[in-house]
Short mmCIF file of the C-alpha atoms (twelve columns), coordinates in Angstrom:
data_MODEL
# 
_entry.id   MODEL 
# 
loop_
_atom_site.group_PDB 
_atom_site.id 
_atom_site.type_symbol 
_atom_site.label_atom_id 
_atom_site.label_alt_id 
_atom_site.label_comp_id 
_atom_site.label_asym_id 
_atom_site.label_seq_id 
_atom_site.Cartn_x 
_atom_site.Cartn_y 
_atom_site.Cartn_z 
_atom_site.pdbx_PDB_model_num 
ATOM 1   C CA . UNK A 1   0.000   0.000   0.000   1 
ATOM 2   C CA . UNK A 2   1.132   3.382   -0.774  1 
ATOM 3   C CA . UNK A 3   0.817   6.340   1.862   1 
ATOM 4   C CA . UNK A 4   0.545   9.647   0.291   1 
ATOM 5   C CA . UNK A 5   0.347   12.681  2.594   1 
ATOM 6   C CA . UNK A 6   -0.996  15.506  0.022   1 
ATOM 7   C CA . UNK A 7   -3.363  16.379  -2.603  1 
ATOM 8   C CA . UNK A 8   -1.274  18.816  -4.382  1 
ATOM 9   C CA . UNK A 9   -0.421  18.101  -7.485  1 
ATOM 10  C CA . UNK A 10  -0.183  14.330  -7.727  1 
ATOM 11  C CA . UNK A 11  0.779   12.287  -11.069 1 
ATOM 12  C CA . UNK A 12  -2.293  11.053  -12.809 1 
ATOM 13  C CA . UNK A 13  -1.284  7.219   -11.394 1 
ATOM 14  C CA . UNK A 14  -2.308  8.651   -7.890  1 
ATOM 15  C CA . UNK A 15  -5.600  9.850   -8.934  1 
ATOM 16  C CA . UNK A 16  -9.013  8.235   -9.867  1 
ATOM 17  C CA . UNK A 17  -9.774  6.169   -6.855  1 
ATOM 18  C CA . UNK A 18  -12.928 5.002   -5.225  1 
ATOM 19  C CA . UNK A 19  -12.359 6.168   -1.966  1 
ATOM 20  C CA . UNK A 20  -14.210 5.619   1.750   1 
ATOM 21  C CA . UNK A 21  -13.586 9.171   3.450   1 
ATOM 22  C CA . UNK A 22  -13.056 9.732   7.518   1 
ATOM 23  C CA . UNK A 23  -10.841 9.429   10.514  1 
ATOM 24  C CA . UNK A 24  -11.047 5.983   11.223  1 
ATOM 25  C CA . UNK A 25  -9.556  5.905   14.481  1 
ATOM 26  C CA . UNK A 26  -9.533  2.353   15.338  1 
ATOM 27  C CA . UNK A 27  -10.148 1.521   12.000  1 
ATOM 28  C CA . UNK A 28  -13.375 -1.151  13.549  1 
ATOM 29  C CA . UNK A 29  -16.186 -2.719  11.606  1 
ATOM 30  C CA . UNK A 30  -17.787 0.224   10.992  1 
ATOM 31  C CA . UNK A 31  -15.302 2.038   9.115   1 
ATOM 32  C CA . UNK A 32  -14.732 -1.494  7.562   1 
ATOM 33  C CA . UNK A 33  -18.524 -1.259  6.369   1 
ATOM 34  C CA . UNK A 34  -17.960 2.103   4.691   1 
ATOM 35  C CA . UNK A 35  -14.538 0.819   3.198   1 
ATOM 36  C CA . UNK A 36  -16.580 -2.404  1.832   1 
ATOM 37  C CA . UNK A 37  -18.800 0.459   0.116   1 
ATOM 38  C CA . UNK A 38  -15.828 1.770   -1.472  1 
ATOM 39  C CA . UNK A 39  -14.611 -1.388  -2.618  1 
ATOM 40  C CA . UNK A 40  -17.717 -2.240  -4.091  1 
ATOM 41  C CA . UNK A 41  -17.715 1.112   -6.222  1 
ATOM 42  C CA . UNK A 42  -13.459 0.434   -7.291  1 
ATOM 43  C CA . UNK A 43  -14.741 -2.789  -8.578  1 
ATOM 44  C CA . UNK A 44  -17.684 -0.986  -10.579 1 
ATOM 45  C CA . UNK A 45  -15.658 1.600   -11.920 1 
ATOM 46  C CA . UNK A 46  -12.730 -0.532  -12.464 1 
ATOM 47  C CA . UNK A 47  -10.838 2.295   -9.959  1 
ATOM 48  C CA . UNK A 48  -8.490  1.573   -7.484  1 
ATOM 49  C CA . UNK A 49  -9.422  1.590   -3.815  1 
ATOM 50  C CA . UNK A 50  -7.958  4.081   -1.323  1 
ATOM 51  C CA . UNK A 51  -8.772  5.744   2.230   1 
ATOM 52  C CA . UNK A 52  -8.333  9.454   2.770   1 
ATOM 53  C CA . UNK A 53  -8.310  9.896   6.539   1 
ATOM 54  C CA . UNK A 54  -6.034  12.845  8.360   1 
ATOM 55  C CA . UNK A 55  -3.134  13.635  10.838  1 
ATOM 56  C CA . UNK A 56  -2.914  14.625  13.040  1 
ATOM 57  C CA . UNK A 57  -6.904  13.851  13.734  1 
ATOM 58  C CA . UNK A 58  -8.883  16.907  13.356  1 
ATOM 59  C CA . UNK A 59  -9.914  16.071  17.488  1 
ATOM 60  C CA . UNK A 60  -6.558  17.177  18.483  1 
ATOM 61  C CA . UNK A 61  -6.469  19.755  15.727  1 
ATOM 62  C CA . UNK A 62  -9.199  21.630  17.240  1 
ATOM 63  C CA . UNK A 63  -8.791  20.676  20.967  1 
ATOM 64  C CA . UNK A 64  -4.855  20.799  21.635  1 
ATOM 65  C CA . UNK A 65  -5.367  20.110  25.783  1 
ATOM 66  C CA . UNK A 66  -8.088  17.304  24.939  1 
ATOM 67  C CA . UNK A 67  -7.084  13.816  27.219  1 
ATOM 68  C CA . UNK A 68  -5.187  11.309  25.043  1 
ATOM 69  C CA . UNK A 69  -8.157  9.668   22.457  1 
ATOM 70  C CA . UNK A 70  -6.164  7.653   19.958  1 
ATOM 71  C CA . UNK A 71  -6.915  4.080   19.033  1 
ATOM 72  C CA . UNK A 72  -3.987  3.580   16.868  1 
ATOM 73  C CA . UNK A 73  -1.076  5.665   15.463  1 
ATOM 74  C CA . UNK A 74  -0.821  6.458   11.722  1 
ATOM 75  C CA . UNK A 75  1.715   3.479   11.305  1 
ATOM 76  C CA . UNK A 76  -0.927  0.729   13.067  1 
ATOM 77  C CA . UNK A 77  -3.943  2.422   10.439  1 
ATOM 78  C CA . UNK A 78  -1.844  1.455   7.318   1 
ATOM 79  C CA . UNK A 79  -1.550  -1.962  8.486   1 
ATOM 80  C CA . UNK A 80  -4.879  -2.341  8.940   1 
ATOM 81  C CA . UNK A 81  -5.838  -0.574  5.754   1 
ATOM 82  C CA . UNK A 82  -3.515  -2.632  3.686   1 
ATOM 83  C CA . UNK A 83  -4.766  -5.918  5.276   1 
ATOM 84  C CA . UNK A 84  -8.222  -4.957  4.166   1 
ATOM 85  C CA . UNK A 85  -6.821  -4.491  0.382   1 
ATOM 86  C CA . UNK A 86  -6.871  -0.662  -0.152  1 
ATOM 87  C CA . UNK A 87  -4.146  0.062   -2.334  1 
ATOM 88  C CA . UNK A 88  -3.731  3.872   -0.981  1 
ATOM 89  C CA . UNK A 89  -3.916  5.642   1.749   1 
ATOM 90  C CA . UNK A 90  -4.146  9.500   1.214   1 
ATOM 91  C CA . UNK A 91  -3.124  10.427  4.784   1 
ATOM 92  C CA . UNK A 92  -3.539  14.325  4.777   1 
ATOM 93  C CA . UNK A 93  -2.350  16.886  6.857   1 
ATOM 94  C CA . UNK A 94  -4.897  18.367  9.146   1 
ATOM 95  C CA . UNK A 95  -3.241  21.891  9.246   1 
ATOM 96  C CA . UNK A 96  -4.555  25.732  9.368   1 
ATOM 97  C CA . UNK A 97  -5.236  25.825  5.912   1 
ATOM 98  C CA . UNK A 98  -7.192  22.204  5.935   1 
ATOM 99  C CA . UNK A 99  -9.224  23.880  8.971   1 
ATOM 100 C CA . UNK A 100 -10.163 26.713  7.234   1 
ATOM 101 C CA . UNK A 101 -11.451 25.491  4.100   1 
ATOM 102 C CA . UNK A 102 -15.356 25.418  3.623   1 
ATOM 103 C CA . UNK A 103 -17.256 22.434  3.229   1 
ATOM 104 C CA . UNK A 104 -17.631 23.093  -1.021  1 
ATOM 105 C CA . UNK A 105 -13.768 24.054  -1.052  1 
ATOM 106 C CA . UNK A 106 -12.747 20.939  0.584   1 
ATOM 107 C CA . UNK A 107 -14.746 19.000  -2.131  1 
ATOM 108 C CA . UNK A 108 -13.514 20.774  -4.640  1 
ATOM 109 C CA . UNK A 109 -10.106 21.134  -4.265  1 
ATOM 110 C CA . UNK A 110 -9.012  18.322  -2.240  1 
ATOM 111 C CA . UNK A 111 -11.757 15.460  -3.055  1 
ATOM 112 C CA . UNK A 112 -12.247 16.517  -7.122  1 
ATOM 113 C CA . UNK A 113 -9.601  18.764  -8.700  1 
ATOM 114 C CA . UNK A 114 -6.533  17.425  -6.373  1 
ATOM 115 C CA . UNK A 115 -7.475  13.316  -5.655  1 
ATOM 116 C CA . UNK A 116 -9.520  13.265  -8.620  1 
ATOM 117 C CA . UNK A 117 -12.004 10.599  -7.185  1 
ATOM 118 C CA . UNK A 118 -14.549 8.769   -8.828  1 
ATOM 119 C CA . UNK A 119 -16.403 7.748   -5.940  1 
ATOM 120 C CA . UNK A 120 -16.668 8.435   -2.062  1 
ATOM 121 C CA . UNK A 121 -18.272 6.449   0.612   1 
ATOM 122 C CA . UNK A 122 -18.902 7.916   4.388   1 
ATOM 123 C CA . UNK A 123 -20.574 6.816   6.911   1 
ATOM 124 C CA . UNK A 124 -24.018 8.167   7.789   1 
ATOM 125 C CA . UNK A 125 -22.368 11.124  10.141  1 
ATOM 126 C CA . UNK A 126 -19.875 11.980  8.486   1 
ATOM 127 C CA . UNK A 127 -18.980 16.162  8.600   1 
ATOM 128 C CA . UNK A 128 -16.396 18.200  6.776   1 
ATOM 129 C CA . UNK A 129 -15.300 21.944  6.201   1 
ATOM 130 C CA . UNK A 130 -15.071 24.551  8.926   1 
ATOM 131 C CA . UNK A 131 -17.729 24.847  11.054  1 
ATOM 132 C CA . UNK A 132 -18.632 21.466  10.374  1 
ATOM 133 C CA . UNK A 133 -21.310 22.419  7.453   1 
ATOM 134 C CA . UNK A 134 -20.560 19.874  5.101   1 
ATOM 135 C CA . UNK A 135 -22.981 16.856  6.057   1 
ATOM 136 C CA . UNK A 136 -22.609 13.758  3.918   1 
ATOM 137 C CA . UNK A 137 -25.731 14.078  1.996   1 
ATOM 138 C CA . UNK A 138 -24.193 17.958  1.205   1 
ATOM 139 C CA . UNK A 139 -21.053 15.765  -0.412  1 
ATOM 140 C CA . UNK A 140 -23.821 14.071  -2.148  1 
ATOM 141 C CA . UNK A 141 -24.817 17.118  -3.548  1 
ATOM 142 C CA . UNK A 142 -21.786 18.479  -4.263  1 
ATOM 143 C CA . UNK A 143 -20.311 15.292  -6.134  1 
ATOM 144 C CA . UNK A 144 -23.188 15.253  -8.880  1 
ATOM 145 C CA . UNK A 145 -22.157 19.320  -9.733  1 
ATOM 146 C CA . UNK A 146 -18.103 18.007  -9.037  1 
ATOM 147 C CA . UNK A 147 -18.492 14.914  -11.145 1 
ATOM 148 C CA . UNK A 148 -18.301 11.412  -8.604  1 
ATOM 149 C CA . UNK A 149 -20.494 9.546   -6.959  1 
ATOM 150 C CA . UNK A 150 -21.230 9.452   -3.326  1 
ATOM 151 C CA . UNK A 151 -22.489 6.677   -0.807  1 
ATOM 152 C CA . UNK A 152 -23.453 6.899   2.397   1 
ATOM 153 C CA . UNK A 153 -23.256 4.191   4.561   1 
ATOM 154 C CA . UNK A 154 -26.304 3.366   7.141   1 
ATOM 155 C CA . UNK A 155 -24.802 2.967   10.768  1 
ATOM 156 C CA . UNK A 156 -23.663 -0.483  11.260  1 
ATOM 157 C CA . UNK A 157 -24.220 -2.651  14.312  1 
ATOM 158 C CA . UNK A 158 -23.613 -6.161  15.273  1 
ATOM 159 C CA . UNK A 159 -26.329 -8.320  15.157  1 
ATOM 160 C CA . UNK A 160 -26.392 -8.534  19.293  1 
ATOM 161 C CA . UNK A 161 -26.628 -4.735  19.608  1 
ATOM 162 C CA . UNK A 162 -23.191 -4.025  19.789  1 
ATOM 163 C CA . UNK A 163 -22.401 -0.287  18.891  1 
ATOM 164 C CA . UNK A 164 -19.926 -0.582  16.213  1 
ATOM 165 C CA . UNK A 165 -18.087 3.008   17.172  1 
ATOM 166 C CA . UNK A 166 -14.876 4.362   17.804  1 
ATOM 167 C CA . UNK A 167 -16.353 5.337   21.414  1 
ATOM 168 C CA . UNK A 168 -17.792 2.049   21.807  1 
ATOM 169 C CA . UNK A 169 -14.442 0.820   21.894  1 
ATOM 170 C CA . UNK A 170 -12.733 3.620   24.050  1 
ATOM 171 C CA . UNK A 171 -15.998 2.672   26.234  1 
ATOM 172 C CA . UNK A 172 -15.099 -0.995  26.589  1 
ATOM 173 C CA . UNK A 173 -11.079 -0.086  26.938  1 
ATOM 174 C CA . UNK A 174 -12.064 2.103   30.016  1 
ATOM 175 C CA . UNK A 175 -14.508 -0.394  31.595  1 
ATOM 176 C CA . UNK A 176 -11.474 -3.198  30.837  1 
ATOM 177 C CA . UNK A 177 -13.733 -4.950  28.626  1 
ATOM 178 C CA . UNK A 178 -11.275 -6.285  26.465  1 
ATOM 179 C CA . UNK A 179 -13.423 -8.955  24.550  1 
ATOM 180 C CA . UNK A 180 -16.301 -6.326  24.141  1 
ATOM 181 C CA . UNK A 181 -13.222 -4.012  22.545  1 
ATOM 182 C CA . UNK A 182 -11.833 -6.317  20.105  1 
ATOM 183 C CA . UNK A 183 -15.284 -7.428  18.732  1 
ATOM 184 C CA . UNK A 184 -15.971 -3.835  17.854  1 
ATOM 185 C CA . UNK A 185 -12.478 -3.655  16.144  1 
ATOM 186 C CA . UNK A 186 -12.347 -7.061  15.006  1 
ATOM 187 C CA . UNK A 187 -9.211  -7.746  16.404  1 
ATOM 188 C CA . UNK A 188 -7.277  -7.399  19.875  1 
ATOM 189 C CA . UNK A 189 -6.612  -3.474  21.042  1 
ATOM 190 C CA . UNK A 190 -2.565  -2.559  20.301  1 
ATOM 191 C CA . UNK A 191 -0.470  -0.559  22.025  1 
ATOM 192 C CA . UNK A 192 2.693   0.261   19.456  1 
ATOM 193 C CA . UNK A 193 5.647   2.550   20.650  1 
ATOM 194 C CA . UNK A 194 9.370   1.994   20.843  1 
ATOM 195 C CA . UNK A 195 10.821  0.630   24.022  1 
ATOM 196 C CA . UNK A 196 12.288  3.085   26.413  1 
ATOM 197 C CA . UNK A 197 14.437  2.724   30.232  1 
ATOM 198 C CA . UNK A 198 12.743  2.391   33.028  1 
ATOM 199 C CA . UNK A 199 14.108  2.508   36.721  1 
ATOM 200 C CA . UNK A 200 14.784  -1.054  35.776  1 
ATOM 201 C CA . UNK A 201 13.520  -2.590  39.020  1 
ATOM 202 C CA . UNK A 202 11.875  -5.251  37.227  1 
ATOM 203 C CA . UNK A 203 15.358  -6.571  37.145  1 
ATOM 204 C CA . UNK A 204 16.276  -6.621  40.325  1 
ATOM 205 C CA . UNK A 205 13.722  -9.083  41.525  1 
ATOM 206 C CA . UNK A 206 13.767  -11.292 38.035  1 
ATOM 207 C CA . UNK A 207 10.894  -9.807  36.327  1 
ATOM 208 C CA . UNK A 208 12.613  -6.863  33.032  1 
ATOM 209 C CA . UNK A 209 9.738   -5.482  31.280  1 
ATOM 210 C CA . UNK A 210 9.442   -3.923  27.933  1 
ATOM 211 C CA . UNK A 211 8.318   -0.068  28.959  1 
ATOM 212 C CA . UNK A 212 6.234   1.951   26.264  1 
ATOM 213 C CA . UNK A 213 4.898   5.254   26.696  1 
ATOM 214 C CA . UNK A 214 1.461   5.516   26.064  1 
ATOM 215 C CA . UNK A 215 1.580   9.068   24.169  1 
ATOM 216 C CA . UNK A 216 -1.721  9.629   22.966  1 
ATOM 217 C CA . UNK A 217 -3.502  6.529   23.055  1 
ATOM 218 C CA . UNK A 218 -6.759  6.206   25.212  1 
ATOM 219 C CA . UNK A 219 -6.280  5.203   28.637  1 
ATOM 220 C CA . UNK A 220 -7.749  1.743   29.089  1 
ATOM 221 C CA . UNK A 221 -8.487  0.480   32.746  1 
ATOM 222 C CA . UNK A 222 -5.131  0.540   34.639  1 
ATOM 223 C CA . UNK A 223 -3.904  -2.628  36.109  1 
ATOM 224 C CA . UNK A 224 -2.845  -5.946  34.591  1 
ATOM 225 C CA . UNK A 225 -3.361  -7.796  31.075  1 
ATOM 226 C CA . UNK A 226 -2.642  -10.760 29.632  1 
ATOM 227 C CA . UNK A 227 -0.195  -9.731  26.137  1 
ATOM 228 C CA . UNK A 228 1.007   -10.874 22.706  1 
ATOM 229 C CA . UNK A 229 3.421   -8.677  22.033  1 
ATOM 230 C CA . UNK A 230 4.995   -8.377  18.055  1 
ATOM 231 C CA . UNK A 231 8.574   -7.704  17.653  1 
ATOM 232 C CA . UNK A 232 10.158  -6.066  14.840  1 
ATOM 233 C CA . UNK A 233 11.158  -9.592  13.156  1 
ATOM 234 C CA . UNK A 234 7.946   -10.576 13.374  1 
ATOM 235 C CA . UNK A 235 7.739   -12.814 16.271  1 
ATOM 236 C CA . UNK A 236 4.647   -12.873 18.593  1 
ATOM 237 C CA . UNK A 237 5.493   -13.195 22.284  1 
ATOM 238 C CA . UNK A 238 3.200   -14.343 25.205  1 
ATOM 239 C CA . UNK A 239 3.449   -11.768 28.281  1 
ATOM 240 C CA . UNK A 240 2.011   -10.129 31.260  1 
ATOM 241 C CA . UNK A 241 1.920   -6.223  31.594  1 
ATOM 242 C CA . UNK A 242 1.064   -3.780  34.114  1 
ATOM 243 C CA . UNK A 243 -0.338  -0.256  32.303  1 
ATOM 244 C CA . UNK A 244 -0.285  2.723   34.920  1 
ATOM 245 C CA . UNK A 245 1.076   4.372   37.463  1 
ATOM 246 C CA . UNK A 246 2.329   1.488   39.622  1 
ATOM 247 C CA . UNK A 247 0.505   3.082   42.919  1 
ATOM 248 C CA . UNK A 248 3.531   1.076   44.836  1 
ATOM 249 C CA . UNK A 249 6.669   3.012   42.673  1 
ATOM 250 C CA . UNK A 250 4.458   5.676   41.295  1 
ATOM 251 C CA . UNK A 251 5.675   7.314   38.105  1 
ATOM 252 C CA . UNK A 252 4.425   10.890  36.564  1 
ATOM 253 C CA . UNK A 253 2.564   9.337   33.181  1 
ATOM 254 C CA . UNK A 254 1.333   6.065   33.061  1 
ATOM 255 C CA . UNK A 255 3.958   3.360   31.180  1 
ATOM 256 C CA . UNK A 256 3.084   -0.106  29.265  1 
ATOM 257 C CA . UNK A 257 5.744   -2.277  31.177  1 
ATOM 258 C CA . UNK A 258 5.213   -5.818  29.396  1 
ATOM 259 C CA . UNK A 259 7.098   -8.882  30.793  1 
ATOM 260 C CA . UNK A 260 7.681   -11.293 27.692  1 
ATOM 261 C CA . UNK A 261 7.691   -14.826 28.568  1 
ATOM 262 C CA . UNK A 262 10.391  -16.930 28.163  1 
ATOM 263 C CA . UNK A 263 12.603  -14.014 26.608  1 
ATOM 264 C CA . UNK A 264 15.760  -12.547 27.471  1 
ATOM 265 C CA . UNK A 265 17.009  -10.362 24.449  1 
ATOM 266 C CA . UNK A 266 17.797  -6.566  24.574  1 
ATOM 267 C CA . UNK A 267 14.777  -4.619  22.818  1 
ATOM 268 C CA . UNK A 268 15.942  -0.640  24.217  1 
ATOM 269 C CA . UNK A 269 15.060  1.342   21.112  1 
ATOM 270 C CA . UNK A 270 13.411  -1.169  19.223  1 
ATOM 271 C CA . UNK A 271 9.363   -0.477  18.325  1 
ATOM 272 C CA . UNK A 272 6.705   -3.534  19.625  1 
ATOM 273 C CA . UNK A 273 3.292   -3.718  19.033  1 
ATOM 274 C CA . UNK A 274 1.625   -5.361  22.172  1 
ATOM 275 C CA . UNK A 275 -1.933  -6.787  22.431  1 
ATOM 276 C CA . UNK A 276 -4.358  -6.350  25.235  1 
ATOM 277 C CA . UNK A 277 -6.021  -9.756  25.318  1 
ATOM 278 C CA . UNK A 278 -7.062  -9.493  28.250  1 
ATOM 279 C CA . UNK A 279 -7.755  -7.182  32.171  1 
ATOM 280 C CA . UNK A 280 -6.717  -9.765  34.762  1 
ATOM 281 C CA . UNK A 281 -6.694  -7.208  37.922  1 
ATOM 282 C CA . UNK A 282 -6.400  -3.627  38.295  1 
ATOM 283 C CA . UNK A 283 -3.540  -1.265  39.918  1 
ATOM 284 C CA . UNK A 284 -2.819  -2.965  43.358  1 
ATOM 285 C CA . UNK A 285 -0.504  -1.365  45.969  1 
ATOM 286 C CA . UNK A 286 1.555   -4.408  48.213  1 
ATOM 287 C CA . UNK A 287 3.384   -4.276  51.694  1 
ATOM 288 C CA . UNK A 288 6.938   -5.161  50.169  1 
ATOM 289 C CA . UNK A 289 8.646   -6.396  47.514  1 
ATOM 290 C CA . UNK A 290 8.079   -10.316 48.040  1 
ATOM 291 C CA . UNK A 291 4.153   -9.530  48.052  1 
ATOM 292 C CA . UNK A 292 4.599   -7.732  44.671  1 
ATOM 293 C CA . UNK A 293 6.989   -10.666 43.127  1 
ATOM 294 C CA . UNK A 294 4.187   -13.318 44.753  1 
ATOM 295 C CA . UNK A 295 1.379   -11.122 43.008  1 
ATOM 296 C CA . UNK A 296 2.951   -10.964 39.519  1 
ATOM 297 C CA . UNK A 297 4.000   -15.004 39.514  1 
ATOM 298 C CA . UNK A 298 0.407   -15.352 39.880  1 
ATOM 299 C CA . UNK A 299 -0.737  -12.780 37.385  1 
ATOM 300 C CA . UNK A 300 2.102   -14.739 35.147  1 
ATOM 301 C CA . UNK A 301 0.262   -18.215 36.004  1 
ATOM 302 C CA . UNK A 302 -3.219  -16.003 35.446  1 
ATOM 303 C CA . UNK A 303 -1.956  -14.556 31.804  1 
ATOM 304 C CA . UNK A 304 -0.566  -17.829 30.983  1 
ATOM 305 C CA . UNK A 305 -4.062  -19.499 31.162  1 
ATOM 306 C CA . UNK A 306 -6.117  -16.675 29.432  1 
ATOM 307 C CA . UNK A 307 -3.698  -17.292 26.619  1 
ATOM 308 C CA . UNK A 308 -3.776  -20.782 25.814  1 
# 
């Protein structure tokens, strides 16, 4: 998949795609819904498929001091957008200039005269230009005077009820509810971010952890989770972690400190992508050090079971 991160004045190989349109945060089943709308348009049109989505997201844009929201970083959307076949990813910046443009400017010179589309699909809610004025019927409008078609896409639930939303899944992150999470996404919740020193006490009792700063992912439930962690050469690597504060050694902002099993390799520096398969306890405080290392052998015994 190719990631292209303007509009500007792109060779003619880069334009004429059937796109699905929106942030995509999470990138769940309801974004894959509108994305299976675009597809179905590429293969009517004989276009390629692509995703225009933005970054930073246009949340953080517009409210700077907001609490961390993400789902994903940019790097974690491409592999889920590739996965699902699109073929580009027009990943635009969401600057001054993007904020100020007017619903009909963004259509025309982003969506017609710089991507070129033939098609867009959005999802039922979907709003664009300053202001927010641009509602997706509006695009609907505005693509029969620009020249491409426009679906929108019904909301999408599961069949039980389940609200297929990029706050139904920060919902079920901050409740712990990691099955409830990754049936919204249709996969496990990831936590990706390059591997950074701790105070290293892990060590000292026979317990080194991976530590990733959470940055500006959503704070799930703090406390303990049963992990598969990805390395860099690909290997996937059972674990425990602890994401928080650690009330007992408190730290300023909260760390992913993931204990791999059966590992012992240096990974300082290195970028891991670590699934939250599971909340086994939350943040505990403990009277000394052997209550902590009894605790986290049985969270160890705990993770180990969830995982098999």
């Amino acid at each position: 998949m190719e990631i292209v991160t303007d509009w500007r004045d792109l060779p003619e190989r880069l334009r004429g795609a059937a796109v699905a349109i929106g942030a995509f945060d999470g990138v769940h089943r309801g974004h894959q819904a509108v994305i299976g709308r675009a597809r179905a348009a590429a293969d009517r049109l004989g276009a390629p498929l692509a995703v225009v989505s933005f970054d930073p997201h246009p949340r953080r844009w517009f409210q700077p001091e907001a609490a961390p929201f993400r789902l994903m970083t940019p790097g974690q959307m491409a592999r889920a957008l590739d996965a699902l076949g699109v073929e580009t990813l027009y990943l635009l910046p969401f600057d001054a200039d993007m904020a100020a443009m007017s619903d009909e400017a963004f259509a025309r010179e982003v969506l017609s005269d710089g991507l070129g589309i033939a098609h867009a699909a959005v999802g039922f809610d979907f709003t664009y230009g300053m202001g927010r004025t641009g509602s997706a019927e509006g695009l609907r409008r505005q693509g029969e005077t620009m020249g491409f078609g426009v679906t929108v896409v019904d909301r999408v639930d599961d069949g039980d009820g389940l609200k297929l939303s990029s706050s139904g899944v920060r919902e079920a992150l901050k409740a712990g509810d990691m099955p409830r999470a990754a049936a919204i996404l249709g996969r496990p919740f990831a936590i990706e971010g390059q591997v950074v020193h701790g105070d290293k006490r892990g060590r000292t009792i026979g317990i080194p952890t991976a530590n990733i700063r959470m940055g500006d992912y959503m704070r799930p439930a703090y406390g303990v989770y049963a992990t598969r962690t990805r390395l860099p050469d690909g290997r996937v690597i059972d674990g425990v972690a602890n994401l928080g504060v650690r009330p007992m050694f408190e730290i300023d902002q909260p760390l992913l400190e993931v204990w791999l099993f059966d590992f012992d390799e240096d990974l300082y520096g290195q970028t891991l992508e670590t699934e939250l398969v599971a909340f086994l306890r939350g943040e505990m405080t403990f009277d000394g050090l052997d209550a902590l290392k009894v605790q986290i052998r049985a969270d160890a015994d705990a993770a180990r079971a969830a995982l098999s």
